[in-house]
N, C-alpha and C positions, 0 to 999 in steps of 0.2 A: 504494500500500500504506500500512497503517496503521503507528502507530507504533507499536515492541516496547516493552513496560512490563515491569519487573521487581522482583518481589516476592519477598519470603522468604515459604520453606514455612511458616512460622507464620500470615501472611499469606494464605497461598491456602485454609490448612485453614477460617480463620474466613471467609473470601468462600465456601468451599463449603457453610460449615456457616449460612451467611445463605441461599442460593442455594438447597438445599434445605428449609429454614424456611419458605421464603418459595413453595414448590409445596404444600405443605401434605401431601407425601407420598403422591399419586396419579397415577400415571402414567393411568390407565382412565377414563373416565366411570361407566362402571355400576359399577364396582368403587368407585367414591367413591361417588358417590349409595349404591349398595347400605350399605356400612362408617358412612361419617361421616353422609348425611341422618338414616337410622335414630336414630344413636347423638346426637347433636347436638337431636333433636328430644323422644328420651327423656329427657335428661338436665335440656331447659329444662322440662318437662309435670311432672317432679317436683319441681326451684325452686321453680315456679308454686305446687304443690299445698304445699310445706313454707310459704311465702312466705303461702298464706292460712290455715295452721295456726296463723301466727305471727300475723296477723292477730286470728283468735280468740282467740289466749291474750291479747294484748295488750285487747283489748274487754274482757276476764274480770275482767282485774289491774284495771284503772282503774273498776271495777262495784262499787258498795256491797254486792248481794249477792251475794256470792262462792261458787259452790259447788263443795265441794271434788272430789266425784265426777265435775263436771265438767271440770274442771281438770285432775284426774290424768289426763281422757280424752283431752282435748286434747298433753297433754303427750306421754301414751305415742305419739300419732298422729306428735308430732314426732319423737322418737325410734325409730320405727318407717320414716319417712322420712330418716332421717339413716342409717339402715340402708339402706333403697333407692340415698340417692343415692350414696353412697360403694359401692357394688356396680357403681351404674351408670358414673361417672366412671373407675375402674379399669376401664372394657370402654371407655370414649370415649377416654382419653389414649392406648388403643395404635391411636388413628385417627387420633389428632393428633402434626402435624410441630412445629407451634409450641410451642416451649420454654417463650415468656411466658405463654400460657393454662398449658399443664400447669404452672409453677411453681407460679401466683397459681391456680391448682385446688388445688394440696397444699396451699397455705395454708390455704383455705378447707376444705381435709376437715381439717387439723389443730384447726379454730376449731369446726366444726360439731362433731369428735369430743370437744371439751372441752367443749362446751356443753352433749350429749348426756350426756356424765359427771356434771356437775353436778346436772343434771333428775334423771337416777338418785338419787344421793347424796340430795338434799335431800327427794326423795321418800320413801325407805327411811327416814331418821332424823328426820326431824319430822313430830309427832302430826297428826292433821285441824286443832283447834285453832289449830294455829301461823299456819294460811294465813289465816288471819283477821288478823295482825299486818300492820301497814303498814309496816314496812322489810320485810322477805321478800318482799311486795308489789314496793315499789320496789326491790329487790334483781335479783329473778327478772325483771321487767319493762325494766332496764337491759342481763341477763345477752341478753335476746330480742331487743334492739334492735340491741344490738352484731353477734348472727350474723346477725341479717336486713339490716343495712347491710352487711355484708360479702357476704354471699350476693347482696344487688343488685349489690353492685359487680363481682362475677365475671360475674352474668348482663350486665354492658355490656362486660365482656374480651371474652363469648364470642358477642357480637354484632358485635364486628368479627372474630372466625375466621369465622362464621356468613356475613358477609357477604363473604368470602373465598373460602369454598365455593360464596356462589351464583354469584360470579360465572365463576368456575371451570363451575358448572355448566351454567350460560347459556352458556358457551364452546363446550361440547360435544353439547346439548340435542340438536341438527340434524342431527349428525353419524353418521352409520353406525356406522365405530368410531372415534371419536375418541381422539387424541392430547393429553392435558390437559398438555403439554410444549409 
C-alpha cells in the first residue's frame, strides 16, 4: 500500500479546482466536439477576419492617399467584429474549464471594447479633414497595433486550450462512447 498524504481542505479545494481545469470540462466526446470544436473554431475565423481588418486599416494609415470613406469603412467593419467577437466569446467561455484563457479573454474583450469606443468617438467628432492630419494618423494606427498585439497574443493562449481539446479528442475519436475521464 501507498502512503497516506495529508492535506488541509484549502488544499484539496485548489488540487480539485486544478484537476478539473485541467479536463477542460467534458466528461463526453461528442458533447465536447459538438460544444467546444464548434465554438473554438468560431471564435478563431473571426480573430482571423478582425486580424485582417486590422490589417487594412493599418495599409490605409501609413498610405499618402488617404480616403476617408474608406476608412470609416474599414473601421465600422472592425467595430462591427468586435460586436461578433464579444457575442461569440460569451457563448465559448461557458465551454471552457480553463480559468487562464477565460481571464486573459476578458482582458482582451475589455481592450477590444475600449478600442471599439475610441473608433466610435473619434469618428463622430472629427470633420473628414482631420484624417488627413499625421498625429491622428499615428494616433489611430498605435491605438490598432496595441489591440491587434493583444488579440494575437490571446489567439496563442487559445492554441494551447485548442491543443488540449484535440488531444482530448484524439482520445476518444475511436471510441463508441467514450469516457474523456
Amino acid at each position: 500500500m501507498g502512503k497516506k498524504i495529508h492535506i488541509t481542505e484549502s488544499q484539496f479545494k485548489r488540487l480539485m479546482k486544478t484537476i478539473s481545469e485541467a479536463v477542460s470540462g467534458y466528461d463526453d466526446f461528442h458533447v465536447m466536439y459538438q460544444h467546444g470544436g464548434k465554438s473554438i473554431a468560431l471564435l478563431l475565423d473571426t480573430m482571423r477576419d478582425l486580424l485582417n481588418v486590422f490589417k487594412g486599416i493599418e495599409g490605409m494609415l501609413t498610405s499618402d492617399n488617404i480616403e476617408y470613406t474608406d476608412l470609416k469603412e474599414n473601421f465600422n467593419s472592425a467595430i462591427d467584429l468586435i460586436d461578433e467577437i464579444t457575442k461569440v466569446m460569451k457563448v465559448v467561455f461557458k465551454d471552457f474549464a480553463d480559468r487562464k484563457t477565460i481571464r486573459k479573454g476578458n482582458i482582451l474583450l475589455r481592450a477590444l471594447e475600449s478600442y471599439q469606443e475610441k473608433l466610435r468617438t473619434t469618428f463622430a467628432f472629427k470633420p473628414e479633414d482631420m484624417y488627413k492630419d499625421d498625429e491622428l494618423k499615428e494616433r489611430v494606427t498605435i491605438l490598432t497595433n496595441e489591440v491587434a498585439l493583444k488579440l494575437h497574443d490571446y489567439a496563442l493562449e487559445l492554441r494551447s486550450s485548442t491543443d488540449t481539446f484535440k488531444s482530448r479528442v484524439l482520445k476518444g475519436r475511436d471510441k463508441q462512447n467514450p469516457n474523456m475521464n
